[in-house]
TIVO-806879 format. One record per residue (C-alpha): x, y, z; residue number from 1; residue in one letter. Coordinates in steps of 0.5 Angstrom, whole numbers, padded with zeros to 4 digits, always signed. Example, Ala and Ser with C-alpha at 12.3 -4.5 7.8 and 13.67 -1.06 7.14 Angstrom:
% residues 2
> +0025|-0009|+0016|1|a
> +0027|-0002|+0014|2|s
END
This chain:
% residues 441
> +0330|+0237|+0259|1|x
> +0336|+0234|+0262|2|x
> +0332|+0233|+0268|3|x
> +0327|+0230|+0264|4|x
> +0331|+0224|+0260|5|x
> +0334|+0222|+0267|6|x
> +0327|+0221|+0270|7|x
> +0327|+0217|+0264|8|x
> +0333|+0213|+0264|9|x
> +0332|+0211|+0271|10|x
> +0325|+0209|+0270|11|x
> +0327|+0205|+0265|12|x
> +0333|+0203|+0270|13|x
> +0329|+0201|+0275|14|x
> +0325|+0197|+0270|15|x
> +0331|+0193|+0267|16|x
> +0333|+0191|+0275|17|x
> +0327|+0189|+0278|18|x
> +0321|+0186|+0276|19|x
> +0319|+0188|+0271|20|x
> +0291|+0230|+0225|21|x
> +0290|+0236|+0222|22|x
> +0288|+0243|+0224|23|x
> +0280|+0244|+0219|24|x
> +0279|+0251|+0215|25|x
> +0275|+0256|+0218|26|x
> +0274|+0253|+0225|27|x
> +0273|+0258|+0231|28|x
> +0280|+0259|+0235|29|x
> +0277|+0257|+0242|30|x
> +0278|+0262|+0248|31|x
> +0284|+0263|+0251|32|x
> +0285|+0256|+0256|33|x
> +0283|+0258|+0263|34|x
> +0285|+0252|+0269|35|x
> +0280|+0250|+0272|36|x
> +0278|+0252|+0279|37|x
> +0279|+0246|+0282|38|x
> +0283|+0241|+0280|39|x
> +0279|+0235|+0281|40|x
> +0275|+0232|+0275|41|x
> +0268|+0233|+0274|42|x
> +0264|+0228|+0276|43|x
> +0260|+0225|+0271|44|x
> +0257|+0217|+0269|45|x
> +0258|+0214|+0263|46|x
> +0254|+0209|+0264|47|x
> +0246|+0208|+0266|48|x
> +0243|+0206|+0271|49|x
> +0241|+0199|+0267|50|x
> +0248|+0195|+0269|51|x
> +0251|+0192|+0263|52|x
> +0253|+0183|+0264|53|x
> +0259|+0183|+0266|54|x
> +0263|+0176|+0268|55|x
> +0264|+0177|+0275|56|x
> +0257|+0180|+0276|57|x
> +0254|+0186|+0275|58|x
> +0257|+0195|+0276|59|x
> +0253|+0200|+0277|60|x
> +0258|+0205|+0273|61|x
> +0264|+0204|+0269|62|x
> +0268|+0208|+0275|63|x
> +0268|+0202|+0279|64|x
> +0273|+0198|+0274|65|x
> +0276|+0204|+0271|66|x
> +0282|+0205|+0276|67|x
> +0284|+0211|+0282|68|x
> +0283|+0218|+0279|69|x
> +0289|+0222|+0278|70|x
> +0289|+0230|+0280|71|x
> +0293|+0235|+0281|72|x
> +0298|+0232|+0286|73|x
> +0300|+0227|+0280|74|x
> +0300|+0232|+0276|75|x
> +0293|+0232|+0272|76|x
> +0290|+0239|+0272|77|x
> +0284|+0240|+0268|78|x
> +0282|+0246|+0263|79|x
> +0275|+0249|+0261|80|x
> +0274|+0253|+0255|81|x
> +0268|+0256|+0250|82|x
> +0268|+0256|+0243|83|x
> +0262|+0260|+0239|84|x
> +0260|+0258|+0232|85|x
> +0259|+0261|+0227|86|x
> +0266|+0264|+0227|87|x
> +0266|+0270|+0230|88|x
> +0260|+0270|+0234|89|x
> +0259|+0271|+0241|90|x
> +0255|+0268|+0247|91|x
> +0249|+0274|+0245|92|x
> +0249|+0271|+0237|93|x
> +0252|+0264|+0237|94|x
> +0248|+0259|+0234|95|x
> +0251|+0253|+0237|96|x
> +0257|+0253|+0243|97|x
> +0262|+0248|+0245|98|x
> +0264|+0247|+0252|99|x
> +0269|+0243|+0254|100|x
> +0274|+0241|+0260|101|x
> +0279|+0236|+0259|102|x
> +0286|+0234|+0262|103|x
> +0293|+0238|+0262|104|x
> +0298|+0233|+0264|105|x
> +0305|+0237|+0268|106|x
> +0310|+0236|+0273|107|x
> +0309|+0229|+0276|108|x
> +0307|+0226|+0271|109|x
> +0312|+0222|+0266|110|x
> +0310|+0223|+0259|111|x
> +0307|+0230|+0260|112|x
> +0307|+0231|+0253|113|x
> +0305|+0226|+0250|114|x
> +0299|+0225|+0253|115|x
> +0298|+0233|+0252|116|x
> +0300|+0232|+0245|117|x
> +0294|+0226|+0245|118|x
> +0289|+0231|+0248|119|x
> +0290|+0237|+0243|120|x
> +0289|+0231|+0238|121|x
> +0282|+0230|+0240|122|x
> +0282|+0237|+0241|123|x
> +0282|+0239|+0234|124|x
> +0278|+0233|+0232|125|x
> +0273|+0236|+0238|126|x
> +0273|+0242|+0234|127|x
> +0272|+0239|+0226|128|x
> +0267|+0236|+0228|129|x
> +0262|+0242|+0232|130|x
> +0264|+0245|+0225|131|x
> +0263|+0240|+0220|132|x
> +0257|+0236|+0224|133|x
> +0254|+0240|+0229|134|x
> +0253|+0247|+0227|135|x
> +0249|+0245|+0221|136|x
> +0243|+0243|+0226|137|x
> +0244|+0250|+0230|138|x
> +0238|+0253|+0226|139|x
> +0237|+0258|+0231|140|x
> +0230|+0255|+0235|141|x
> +0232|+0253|+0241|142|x
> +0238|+0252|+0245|143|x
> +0244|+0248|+0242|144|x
> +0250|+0247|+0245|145|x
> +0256|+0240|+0246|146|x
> +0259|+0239|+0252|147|x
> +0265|+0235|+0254|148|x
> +0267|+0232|+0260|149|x
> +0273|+0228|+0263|150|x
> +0277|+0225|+0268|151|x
> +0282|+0221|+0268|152|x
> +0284|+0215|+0272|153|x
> +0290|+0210|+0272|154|x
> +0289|+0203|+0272|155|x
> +0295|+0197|+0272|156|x
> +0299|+0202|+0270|157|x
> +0296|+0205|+0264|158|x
> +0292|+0212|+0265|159|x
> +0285|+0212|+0262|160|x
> +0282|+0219|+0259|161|x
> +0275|+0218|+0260|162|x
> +0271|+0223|+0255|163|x
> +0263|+0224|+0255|164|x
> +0260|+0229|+0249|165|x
> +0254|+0230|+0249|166|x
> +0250|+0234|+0244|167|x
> +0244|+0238|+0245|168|x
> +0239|+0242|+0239|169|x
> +0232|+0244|+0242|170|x
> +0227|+0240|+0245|171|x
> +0230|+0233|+0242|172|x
> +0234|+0228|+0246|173|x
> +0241|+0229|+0249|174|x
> +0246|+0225|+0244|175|x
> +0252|+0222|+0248|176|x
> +0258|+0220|+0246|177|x
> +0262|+0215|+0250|178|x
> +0270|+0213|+0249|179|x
> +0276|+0213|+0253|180|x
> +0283|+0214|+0251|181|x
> +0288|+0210|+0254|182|x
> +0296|+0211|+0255|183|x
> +0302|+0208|+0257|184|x
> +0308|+0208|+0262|185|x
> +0310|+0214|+0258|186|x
> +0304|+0217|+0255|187|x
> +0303|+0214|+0249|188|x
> +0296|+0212|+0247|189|x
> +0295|+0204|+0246|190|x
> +0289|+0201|+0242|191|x
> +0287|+0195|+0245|192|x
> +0290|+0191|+0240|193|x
> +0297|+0194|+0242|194|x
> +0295|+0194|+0250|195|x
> +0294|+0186|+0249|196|x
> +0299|+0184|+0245|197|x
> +0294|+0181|+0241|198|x
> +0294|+0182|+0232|199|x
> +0286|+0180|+0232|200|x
> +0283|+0184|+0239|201|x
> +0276|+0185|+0236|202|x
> +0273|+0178|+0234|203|x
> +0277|+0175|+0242|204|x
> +0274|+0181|+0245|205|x
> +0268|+0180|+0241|206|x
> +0266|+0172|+0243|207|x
> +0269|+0174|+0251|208|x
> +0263|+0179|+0250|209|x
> +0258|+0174|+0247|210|x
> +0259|+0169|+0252|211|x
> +0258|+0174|+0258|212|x
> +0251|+0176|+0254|213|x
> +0249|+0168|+0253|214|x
> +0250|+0166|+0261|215|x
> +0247|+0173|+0263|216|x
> +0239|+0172|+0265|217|x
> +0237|+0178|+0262|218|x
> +0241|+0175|+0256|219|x
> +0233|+0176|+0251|220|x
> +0234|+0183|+0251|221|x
> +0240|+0183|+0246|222|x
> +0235|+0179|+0241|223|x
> +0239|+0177|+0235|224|x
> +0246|+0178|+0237|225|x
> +0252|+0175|+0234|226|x
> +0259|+0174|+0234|227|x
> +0260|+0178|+0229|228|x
> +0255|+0184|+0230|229|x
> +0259|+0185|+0237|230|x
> +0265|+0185|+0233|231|x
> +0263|+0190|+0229|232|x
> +0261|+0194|+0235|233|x
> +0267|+0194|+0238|234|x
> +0271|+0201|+0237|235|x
> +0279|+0198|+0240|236|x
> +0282|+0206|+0239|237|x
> +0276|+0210|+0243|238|x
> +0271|+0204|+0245|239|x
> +0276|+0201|+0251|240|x
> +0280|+0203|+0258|241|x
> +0284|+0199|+0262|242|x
> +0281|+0196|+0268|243|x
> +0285|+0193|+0275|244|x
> +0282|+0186|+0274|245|x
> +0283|+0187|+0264|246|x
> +0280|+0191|+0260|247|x
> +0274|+0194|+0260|248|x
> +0270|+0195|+0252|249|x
> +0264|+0200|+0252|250|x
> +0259|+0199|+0247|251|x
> +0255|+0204|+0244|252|x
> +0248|+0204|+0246|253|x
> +0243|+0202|+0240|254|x
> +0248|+0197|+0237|255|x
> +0247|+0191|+0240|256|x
> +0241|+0192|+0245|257|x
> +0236|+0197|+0245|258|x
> +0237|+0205|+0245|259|x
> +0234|+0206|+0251|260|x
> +0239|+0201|+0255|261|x
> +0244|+0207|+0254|262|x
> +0251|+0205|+0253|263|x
> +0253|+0198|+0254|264|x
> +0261|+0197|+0259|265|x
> +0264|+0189|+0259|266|x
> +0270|+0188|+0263|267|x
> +0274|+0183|+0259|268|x
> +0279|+0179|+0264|269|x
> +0287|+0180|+0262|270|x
> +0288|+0172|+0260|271|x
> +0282|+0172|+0255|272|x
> +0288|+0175|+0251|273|x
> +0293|+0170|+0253|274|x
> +0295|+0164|+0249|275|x
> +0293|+0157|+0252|276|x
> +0299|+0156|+0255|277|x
> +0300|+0160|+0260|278|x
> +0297|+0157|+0266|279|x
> +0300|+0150|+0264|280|x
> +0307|+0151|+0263|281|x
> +0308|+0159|+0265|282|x
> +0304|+0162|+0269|283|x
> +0300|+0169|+0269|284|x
> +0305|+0173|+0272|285|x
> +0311|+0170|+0268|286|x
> +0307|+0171|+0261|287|x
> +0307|+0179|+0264|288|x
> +0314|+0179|+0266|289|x
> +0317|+0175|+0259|290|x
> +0313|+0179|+0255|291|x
> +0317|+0186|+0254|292|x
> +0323|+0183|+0254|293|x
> +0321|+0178|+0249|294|x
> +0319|+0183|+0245|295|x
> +0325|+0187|+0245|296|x
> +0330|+0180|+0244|297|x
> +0325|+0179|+0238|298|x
> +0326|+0186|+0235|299|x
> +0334|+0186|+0236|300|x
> +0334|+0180|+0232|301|x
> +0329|+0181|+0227|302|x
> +0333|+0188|+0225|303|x
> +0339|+0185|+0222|304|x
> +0335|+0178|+0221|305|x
> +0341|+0175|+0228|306|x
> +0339|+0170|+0232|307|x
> +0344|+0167|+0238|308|x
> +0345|+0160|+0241|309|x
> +0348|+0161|+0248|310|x
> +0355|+0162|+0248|311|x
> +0352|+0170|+0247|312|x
> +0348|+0175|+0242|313|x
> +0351|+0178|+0237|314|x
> +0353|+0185|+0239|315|x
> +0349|+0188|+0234|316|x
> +0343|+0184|+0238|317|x
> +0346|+0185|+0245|318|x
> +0346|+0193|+0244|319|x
> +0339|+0194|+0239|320|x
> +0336|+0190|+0246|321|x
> +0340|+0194|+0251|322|x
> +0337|+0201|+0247|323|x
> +0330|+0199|+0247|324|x
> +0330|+0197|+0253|325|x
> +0334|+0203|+0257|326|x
> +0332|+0209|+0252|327|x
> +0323|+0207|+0252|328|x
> +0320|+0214|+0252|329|x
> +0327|+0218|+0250|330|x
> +0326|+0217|+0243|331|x
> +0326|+0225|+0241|332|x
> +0332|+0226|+0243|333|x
> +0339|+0224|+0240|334|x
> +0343|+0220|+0245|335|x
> +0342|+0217|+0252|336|x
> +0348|+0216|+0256|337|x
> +0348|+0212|+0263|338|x
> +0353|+0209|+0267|339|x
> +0357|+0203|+0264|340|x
> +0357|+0199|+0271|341|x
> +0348|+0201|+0271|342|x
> +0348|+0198|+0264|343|x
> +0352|+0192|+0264|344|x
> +0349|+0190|+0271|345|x
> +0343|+0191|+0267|346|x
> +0345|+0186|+0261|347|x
> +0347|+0181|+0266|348|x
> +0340|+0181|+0269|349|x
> +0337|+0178|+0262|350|x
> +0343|+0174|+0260|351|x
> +0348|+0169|+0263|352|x
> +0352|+0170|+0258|353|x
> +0359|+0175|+0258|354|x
> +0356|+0182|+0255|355|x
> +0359|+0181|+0247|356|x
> +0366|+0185|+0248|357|x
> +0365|+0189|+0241|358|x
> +0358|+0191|+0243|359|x
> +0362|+0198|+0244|360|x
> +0364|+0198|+0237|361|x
> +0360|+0193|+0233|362|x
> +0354|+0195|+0235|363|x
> +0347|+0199|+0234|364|x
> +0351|+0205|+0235|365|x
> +0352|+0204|+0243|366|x
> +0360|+0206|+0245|367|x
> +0364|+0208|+0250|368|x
> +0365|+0214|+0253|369|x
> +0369|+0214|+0260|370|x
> +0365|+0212|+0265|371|x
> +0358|+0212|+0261|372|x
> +0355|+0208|+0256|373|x
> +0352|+0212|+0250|374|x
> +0346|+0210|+0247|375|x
> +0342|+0212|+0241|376|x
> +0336|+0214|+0242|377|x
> +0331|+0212|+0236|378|x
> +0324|+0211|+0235|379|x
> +0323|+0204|+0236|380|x
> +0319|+0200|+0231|381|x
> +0314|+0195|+0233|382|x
> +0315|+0187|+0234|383|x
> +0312|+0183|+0238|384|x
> +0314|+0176|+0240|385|x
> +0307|+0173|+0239|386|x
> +0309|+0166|+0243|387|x
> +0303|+0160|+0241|388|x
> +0305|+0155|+0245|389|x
> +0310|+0154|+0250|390|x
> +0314|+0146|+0253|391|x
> +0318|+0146|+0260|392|x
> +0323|+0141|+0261|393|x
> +0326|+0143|+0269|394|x
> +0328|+0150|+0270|395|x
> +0328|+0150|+0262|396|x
> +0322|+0153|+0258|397|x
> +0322|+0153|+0251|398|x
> +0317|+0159|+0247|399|x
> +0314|+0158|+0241|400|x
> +0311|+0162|+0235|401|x
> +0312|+0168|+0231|402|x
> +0315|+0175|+0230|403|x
> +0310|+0180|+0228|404|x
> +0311|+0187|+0225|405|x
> +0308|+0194|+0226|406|x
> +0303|+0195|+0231|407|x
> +0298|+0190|+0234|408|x
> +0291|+0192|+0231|409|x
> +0293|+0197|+0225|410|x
> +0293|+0194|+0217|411|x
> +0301|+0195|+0216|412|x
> +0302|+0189|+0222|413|x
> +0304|+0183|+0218|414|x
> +0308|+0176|+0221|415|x
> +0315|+0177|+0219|416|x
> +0318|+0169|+0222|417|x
> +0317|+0164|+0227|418|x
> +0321|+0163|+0232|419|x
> +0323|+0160|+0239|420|x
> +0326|+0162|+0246|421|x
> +0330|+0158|+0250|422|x
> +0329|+0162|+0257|423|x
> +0332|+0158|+0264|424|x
> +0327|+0160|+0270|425|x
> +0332|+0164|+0275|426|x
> +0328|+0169|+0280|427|x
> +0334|+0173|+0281|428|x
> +0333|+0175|+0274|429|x
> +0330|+0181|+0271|430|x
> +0323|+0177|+0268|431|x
> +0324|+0172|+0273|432|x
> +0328|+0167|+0266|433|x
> +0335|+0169|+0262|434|x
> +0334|+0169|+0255|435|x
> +0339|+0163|+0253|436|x
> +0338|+0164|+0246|437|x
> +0332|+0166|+0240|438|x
> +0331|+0162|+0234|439|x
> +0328|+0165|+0228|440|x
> +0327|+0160|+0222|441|x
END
């Protein structure tokens, strides 16, 4: 375990100092889970012959755009296993089989088990749903069965999950189900909301996605689509994966083009989501640099409602930051330590300011134990800094908007204050800007 939390601490160092269910009743117990043979993917297609739009051109697959594949040398293995239903029933006297092989993250791989906790989650979804929808269509005439393949991929330092379930019955037409599960640095799934930063991702994602099909030649073929039908279309939790050039949205197929066109892939670029100031007073790579440590200041602040001018922030504003900053993805355990000169020269590389001299006894609960810094280790809640508009004067640069709660696309998001930022351009910083001050009004 403790070899474990220091990966994460000098992960989240690193990052500091350089640029920055439930379990259905009566399901049949699968059989005992065997690795895979081999440890590469299945190869499969998402996405037909018939390419999708896109605002670069046209792809043959999703896999161009999907990122470089993980394998066993970055710790992803796969697993197959074969249910029989009705429970109890063998491979002779099943009326209906479900086959699936999907990945098991290990050594290697920083947040294993979480991204193991995300795959047996669908797993168990996987399962209700042979129990619940599939199996009452196995009549016993004809061969009836579900597949699911996977492969995982990583693009823009995000791990895609790619999932196809296809469900056969008979002499009828395969059905197949196309997602994507996407994780974070460690292994945490995101929606595209919370992967953008964005409250709204659905009607943003839906007028980039109609602008495509409107400048696309073959845009008749989509017939009466809107604005709002694409919305309606887009899934932002299973419907999307990450992309090196943004993000790329799958639309099922029959929902805004005709069935046989199959599933539909948009690659959506990443400052699509971006506030129309970047590219006029910040640019790209600022607003990506800025957007974690603003978060995490905005956090600090708005938990005991604090903001601080540029003599220093409060010590309870400075320790709350420094927490979430260095302890990300050690939320289950207790307490962090690290070294009290590796915490204060990551202190100064966001602020000009001299760290607050109570920060160890006023603080968030950090304090000082010889050498080290004891951080506690709690689970973060969900701000973001949402900046709608930014003005430069020099080196200086003033960020406008609002502090938001709860996680980007779920109901209990809600806008909690405006606020400001003051933030001084300086490249040895961590972000590329010190944080002078925030302002909550």
């Amino acid at each position: 375990m403790k070899r474990f939390v220091c990966m994460f601490i000098i992960a989240a160092l690193g990052l500091a100092l350089c640029a920055c269910t439930h379990t259905p009743a009566s399901v049949p117990t699968p059989a005992p889970a065997q690795p895979d043979p081999s440890p590469a993917a299945p190869q499969f297609s998402l996405i037909p012959a018939t390419p999708a739009p896109q605002e670069s051109g046209s792809m043959a697959d999703i896999f161009a755009h999907g990122g470089t594949e993980l394998g066993e040398a970055d710790g992803v293995t796969y697993s197959r296993e074969r249910v029989f239903y009705p429970e109890g029933a063998d491979e002779a006297s099943a009326l209906f089989t479900l086959e699936y092989n999907l990945p098991v993250f290990g050594g290697g791989f920083i947040g294993a088990d979480n991204a193991n906790a995300e795959v047996a989650e669908y797993k168990d979804e996987l399962l209700t749903r042979a129990a619940e929808e599939y199996l009452p269509y196995a009549d016993g005439e004809g061969a009836a069965y579900a597949r699911v393949i996977s492969r995982v991929t990583r693009a823009d330092g995000l791990t895609n999950i790619f999932l196809s379930e296809t469900a056969v019955f008979g002499d009828a037409d395969a059905d197949t189900k196309l997602g994507a599960m996407v994780l974070d640095a460690f292994g945490e799934r995101l929606s595209l909301a919370s992967a953008a930063m964005v409250y709204e991702a659905e009607p943003l994602a839906a007028q980039q996605i109609f602008n495509m099909i409107e400048a696309s030649p073959s845009s008749a073929t989509y017939g009466d689509v809107t604005v709002d039908t694409i919305a309606l279309a887009i899934d932002i939790y299973s419907g999307f994966f990450a992309a090196e050039q943004g993000y790329g949205v799958i639309i099922p197929a029959g929902t805004i083009a005709a069935e046989e066109q199959g599933a539909l892939s948009f690659i959506i670029p990443k400052d699509a989501f971006y506030p129309e100031c970047v590219g006029e007073t910040i640019t790209a790579a600022e607003y990506e640099r800025l957007r974690g440590p603003l978060n995490d200041l905005a956090a600090a602040c708005a938990l005991d409602y604090s903001d601080f001018d540029s003599s220093s922030p409060a010590p309870y504003v400075a320790s709350a930051f420094m927490t979430r900053l260095l302890t990300r993805g050690t939320e289950d355990i207790r307490s962090v330590a690290v070294n009290r000169e590796e915490y204060e020269r990551a202190y100064y590389s966001y602020f000009a300011s001299a760290v607050p001299e109570s920060v160890y006894s006023d603080g968030d609960g950090t304090y000082a134990e010889g050498g080290s810094v004891m951080l506690p280790a709690y689970p973060h809640a969900d701000y973001v800094f949402r900046i709608d508009d930014a003005a430069a004067e020099g080196d200086n640069v003033t960020v406008y908007g609002m502090i938001c709660s709860g996680t980007p696309g779920t109901a209990e998001a809600y806008e909690l204050t405006y606020a400001s930022a003051l933030l001084t351009r300086d490249n040895s910083a961590a972000c590329g800007f010190v944080l002078v001050n925030m302002q909550l009004r």
